[in-house]
C-alpha positions in Angstrom: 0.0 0.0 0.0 2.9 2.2 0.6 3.9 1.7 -3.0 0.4 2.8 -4.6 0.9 6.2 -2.4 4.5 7.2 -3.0 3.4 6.7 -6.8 0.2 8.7 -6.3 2.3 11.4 -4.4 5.1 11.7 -7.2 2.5 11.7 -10.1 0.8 14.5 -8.4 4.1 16.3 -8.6 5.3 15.8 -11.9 1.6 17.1 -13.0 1.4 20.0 -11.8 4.2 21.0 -14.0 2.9 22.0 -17.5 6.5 22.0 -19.1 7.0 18.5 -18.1 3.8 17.2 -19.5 5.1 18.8 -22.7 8.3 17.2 -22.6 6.8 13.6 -21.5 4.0 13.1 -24.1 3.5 16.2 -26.7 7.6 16.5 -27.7 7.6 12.7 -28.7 4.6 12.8 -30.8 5.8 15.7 -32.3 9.5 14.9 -32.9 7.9 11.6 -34.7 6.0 13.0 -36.9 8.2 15.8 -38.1 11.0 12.7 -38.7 9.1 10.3 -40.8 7.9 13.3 -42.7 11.2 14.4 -43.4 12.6 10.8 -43.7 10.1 9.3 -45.7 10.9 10.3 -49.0 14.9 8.8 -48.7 12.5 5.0 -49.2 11.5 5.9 -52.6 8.0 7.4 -51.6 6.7 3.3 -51.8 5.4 3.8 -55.6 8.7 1.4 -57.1 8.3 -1.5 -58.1 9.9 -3.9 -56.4 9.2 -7.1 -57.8 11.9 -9.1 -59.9 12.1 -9.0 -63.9 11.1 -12.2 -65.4 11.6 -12.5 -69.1 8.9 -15.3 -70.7 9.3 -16.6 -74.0 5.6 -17.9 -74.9 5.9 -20.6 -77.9 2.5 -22.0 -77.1 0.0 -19.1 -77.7 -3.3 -21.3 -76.1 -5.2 -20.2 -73.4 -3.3 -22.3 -70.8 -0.5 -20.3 -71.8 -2.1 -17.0 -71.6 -3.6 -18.0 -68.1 0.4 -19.1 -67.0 1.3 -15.7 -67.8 -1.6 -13.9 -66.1 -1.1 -15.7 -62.6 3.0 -15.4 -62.8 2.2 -11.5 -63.0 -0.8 -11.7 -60.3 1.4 -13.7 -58.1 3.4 -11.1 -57.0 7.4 -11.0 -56.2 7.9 -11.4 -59.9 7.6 -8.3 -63.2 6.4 -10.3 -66.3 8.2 -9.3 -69.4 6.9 -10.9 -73.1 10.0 -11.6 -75.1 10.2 -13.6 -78.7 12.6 -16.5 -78.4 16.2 -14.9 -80.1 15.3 -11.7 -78.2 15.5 -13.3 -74.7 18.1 -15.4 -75.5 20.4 -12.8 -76.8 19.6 -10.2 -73.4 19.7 -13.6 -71.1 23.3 -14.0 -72.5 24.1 -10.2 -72.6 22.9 -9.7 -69.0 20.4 -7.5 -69.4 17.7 -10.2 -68.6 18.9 -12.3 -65.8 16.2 -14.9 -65.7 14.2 -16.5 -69.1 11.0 -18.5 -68.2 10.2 -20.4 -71.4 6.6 -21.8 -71.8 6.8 -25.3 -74.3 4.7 -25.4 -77.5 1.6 -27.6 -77.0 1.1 -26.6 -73.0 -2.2 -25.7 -73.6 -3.3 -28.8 -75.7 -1.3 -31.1 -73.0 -2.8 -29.8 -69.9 -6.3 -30.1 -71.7 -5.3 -33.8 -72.4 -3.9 -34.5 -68.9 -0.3 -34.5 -70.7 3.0 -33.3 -68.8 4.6 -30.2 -70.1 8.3 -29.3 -68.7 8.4 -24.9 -68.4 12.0 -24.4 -68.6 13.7 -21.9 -66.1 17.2 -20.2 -67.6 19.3 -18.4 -65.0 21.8 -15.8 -66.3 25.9 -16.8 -64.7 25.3 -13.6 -62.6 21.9 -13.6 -61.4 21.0 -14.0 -57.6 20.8 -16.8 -56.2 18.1 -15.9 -53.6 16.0 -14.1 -56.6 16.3 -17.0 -58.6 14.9 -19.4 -55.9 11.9 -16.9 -55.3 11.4 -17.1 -59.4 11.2 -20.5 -58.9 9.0 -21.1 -56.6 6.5 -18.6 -57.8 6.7 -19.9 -61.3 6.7 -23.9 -59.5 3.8 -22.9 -57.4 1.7 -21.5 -60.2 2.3 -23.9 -62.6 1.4 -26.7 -59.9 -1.6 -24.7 -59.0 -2.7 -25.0 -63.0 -1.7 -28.7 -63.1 -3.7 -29.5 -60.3 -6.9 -27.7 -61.6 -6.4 -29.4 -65.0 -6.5 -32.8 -63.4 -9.2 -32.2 -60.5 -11.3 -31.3 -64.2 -9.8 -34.2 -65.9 -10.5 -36.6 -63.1 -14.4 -35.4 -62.8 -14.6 -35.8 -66.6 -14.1 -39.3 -66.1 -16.4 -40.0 -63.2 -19.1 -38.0 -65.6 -18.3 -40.5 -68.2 -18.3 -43.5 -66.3 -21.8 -42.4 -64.3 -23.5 -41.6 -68.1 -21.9 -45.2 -69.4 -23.7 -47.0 -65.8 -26.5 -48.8 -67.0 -29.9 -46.7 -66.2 -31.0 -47.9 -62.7 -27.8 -47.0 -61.8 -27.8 -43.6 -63.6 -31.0 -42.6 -61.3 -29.7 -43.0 -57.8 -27.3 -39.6 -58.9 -30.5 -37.7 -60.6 
């Protein structure tokens, strides 16, 4: 009980001082807000783009590529860039591009027919090894995302072909 009363005694001392109220609560607010004011524009102001360039060489031109290229660019961590074959490759070996995402001929028409498709990956000599791993994972978890989709479809395909092949009596218990 002592306690609470020395504390109540002392923080009826320290407010009857305006200038120390000041200094305790308004000084720091206002010190704070002058700083990230003045400091904030040294980050860039936040509008950059931060995300890293990925160069994508599209030699299918089906939807399933088109859709590959929409979700690596909504995925976020990674800037899509459309480049012809011999344009890529010659910036991927100049250095300009330091990462080349090539989508196959005949992904569209494979993932419709449950095929595999291989989406090649070139890293540049001098790219980042930590960007490059977040490339690939973005670019591995989108094109898993699609080939999972394609085959959750593919698979109730079947079971719709299998139920409208079921003799009739069958047919009804699902109607």
């Amino acid at each position: 009980m002592a306690a609470l009363s020395i504390a109540y005694k002392d923080l009826r001392i320290l407010l009857r001082n305006r200038g120390v109220i000041l200094q305790l609560f308004v000084l720091p607010v206002l010190f704070t807000a002058i700083m990230s004011g003045a400091l904030g524009s040294l980050g860039g102001g936040g509008a950059a783009d931060t995300r890293i360039p990925l160069a994508v060489v599209n030699l299918d031109g089906g939807p399933a590529a088109e859709e590959l290229i929409n979700r690596l660019d909504a995925a976020g961590g990674v800037r899509v860039a459309l480049y012809p074959q011999a344009e890529a490759q010659a910036l991927l070996d100049e250095g300009t591009v330091k990462r080349v995402v090539t989508i196959p001929a005949g992904l569209s028409a494979n993932l419709a027919n449950n095929q595999p498709s291989t989406v090649r990956i070139v890293n540049h000599k001098d790219a980042r090894l930590e960007e490059s791993e977040i490339v690939r994972l973005v670019v591995e978890g989108v094109v898993q995302g699609m080939s999972l989709e394609s085959q959750i479809l593919f698979s109730l395909q079947q079971m719709a072909d299998m139920q409208a092949s079921a003799p009739a009596e069958f047919q009804q218990a699902f109607s």
